[in-house]
C-alpha positions, 0 to 999 in steps of 0.5 A: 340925668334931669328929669325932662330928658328922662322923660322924652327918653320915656316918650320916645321908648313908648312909641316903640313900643308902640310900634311893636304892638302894632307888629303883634296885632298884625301877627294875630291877623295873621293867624286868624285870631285864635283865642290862644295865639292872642293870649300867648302873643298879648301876654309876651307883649306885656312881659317885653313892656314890662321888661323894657320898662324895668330896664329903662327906669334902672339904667336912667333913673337908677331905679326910682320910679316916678309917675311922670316916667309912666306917663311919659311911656303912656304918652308915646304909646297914645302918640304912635297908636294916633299918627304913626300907628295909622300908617302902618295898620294901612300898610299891614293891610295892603301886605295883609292883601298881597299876602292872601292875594298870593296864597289864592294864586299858590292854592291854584297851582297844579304843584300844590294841588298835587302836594296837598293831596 
């Protein structure tokens, strides 16, 4: 495969991953920003990066591994985290919201005061 295709393959896995780090920090809001969940959740985003890397560079350049292929991941990461990152971070806060709004409203109910007692 030449190089210029590898590479937008490289681009377009890192805004994936991209994408995919934007869902683990969603999930840290989530969970209230505990030291440990934050720990465990960054350290399985980066066995899954590393992981996917690996693979990507074995599958479409039979194993050597050349700078331009981290830049081409570091870009797509940098490209996602700057366009698309922001409208899903809007998005993950208007759910974070609707969410919260909802488990103020289920708090209230009779049936949940009853099963918390």
């Amino acid at each position: 495969v030449e190089d210029y295709k590898i590479f937008l393959i490289c681009v377009g896995v890192g805004i994936c991953l991209g994408a995919f780090y934007g869902v683990v920090n969603f999930l840290k809001i989530l969970l209230k920003k505990n030291i440990i969940t934050n720990n465990v959740l960054s350290f399985l985003y980066a066995l899954i990066f590393g992981a996917v890397v690996l693979i990507v560079i074995i599958e479409h350049n039979f194993g050597q591994f050349r700078l331009f292929l981290l830049l081409g991941f570091a870009l797509g990461v940098l490209i996602e985290r700057k366009t698309i990152g922001k409208m899903f971070a809007k998005i993950y806060l208007w759910l974070y919201n609707k969410l919260c709004r909802a488990f103020c409203r289920l708090k209230k109910t009779k049936l949940v005061k009853k099963v918390l007692k």
